[in-house]
C-alpha positions in Angstrom: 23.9 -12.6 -3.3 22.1 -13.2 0.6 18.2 -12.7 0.1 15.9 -10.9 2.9 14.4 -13.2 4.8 11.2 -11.8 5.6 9.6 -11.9 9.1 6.3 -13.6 9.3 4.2 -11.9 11.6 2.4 -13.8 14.5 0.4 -13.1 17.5 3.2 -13.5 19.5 4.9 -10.6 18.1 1.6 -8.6 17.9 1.1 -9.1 21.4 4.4 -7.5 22.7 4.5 -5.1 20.2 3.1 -1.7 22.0 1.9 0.0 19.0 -1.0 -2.3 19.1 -2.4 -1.5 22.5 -5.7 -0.5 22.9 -6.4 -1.8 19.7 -8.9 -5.2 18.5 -5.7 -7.2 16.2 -6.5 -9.6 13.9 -3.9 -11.7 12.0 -4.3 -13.4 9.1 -2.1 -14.8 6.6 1.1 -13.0 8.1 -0.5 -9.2 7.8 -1.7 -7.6 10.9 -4.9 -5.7 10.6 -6.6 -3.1 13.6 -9.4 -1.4 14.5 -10.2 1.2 17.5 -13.7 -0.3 17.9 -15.4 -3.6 17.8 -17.4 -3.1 14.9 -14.9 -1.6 12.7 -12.9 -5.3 13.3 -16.4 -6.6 12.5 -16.1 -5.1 9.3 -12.6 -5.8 8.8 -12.7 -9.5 9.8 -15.3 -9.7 6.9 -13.4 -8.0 4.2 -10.2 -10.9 5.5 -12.5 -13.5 5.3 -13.3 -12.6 2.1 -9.6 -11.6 0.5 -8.3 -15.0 2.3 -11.4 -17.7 2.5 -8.6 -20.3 3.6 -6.7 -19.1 6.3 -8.1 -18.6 10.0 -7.5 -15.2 11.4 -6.5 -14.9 15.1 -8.6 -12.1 16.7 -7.8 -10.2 19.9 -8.2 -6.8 21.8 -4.9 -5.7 23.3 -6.3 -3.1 26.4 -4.1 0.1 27.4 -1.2 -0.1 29.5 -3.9 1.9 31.7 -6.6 -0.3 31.0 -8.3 -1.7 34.7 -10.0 -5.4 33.8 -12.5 -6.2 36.4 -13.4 -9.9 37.4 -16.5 -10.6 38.7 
């Protein structure tokens, strides 16, 4: 009997993954979390930190295919 290896999900994958643009990502403890607006990854990144005190989520905003970024 094979078992299912199960994919742990990283950054790296989050990052290429297009379902996740225009979106704030936070990953933590192999689950991938999102939220349309800062604050609601505010309040998500406090419910994490509370359901997994010891692991350290990585948090990013993934901007539209669309999205102009303008340096200054």
């Amino acid at each position: 009997m094979r078992k299912n290896k199960i994919k742990k999900v990283t950054m790296d994958l989050v990052l290429n993954d297009p379902r996740y643009r225009g979106y704030h990502v936070i990953v933590a403890a192999g689950k991938v979390f999102k939220a349309k607006t800062g604050e609601g990854a505010s309040k998500i990144l406090d419910e994490v930190g509370k359901k997994y005190p010891q692991e350290i989520p990585a948090i990013t905003y993934i901007p539209d295919a669309d999205t102009l970024i303008l340096w200054f």
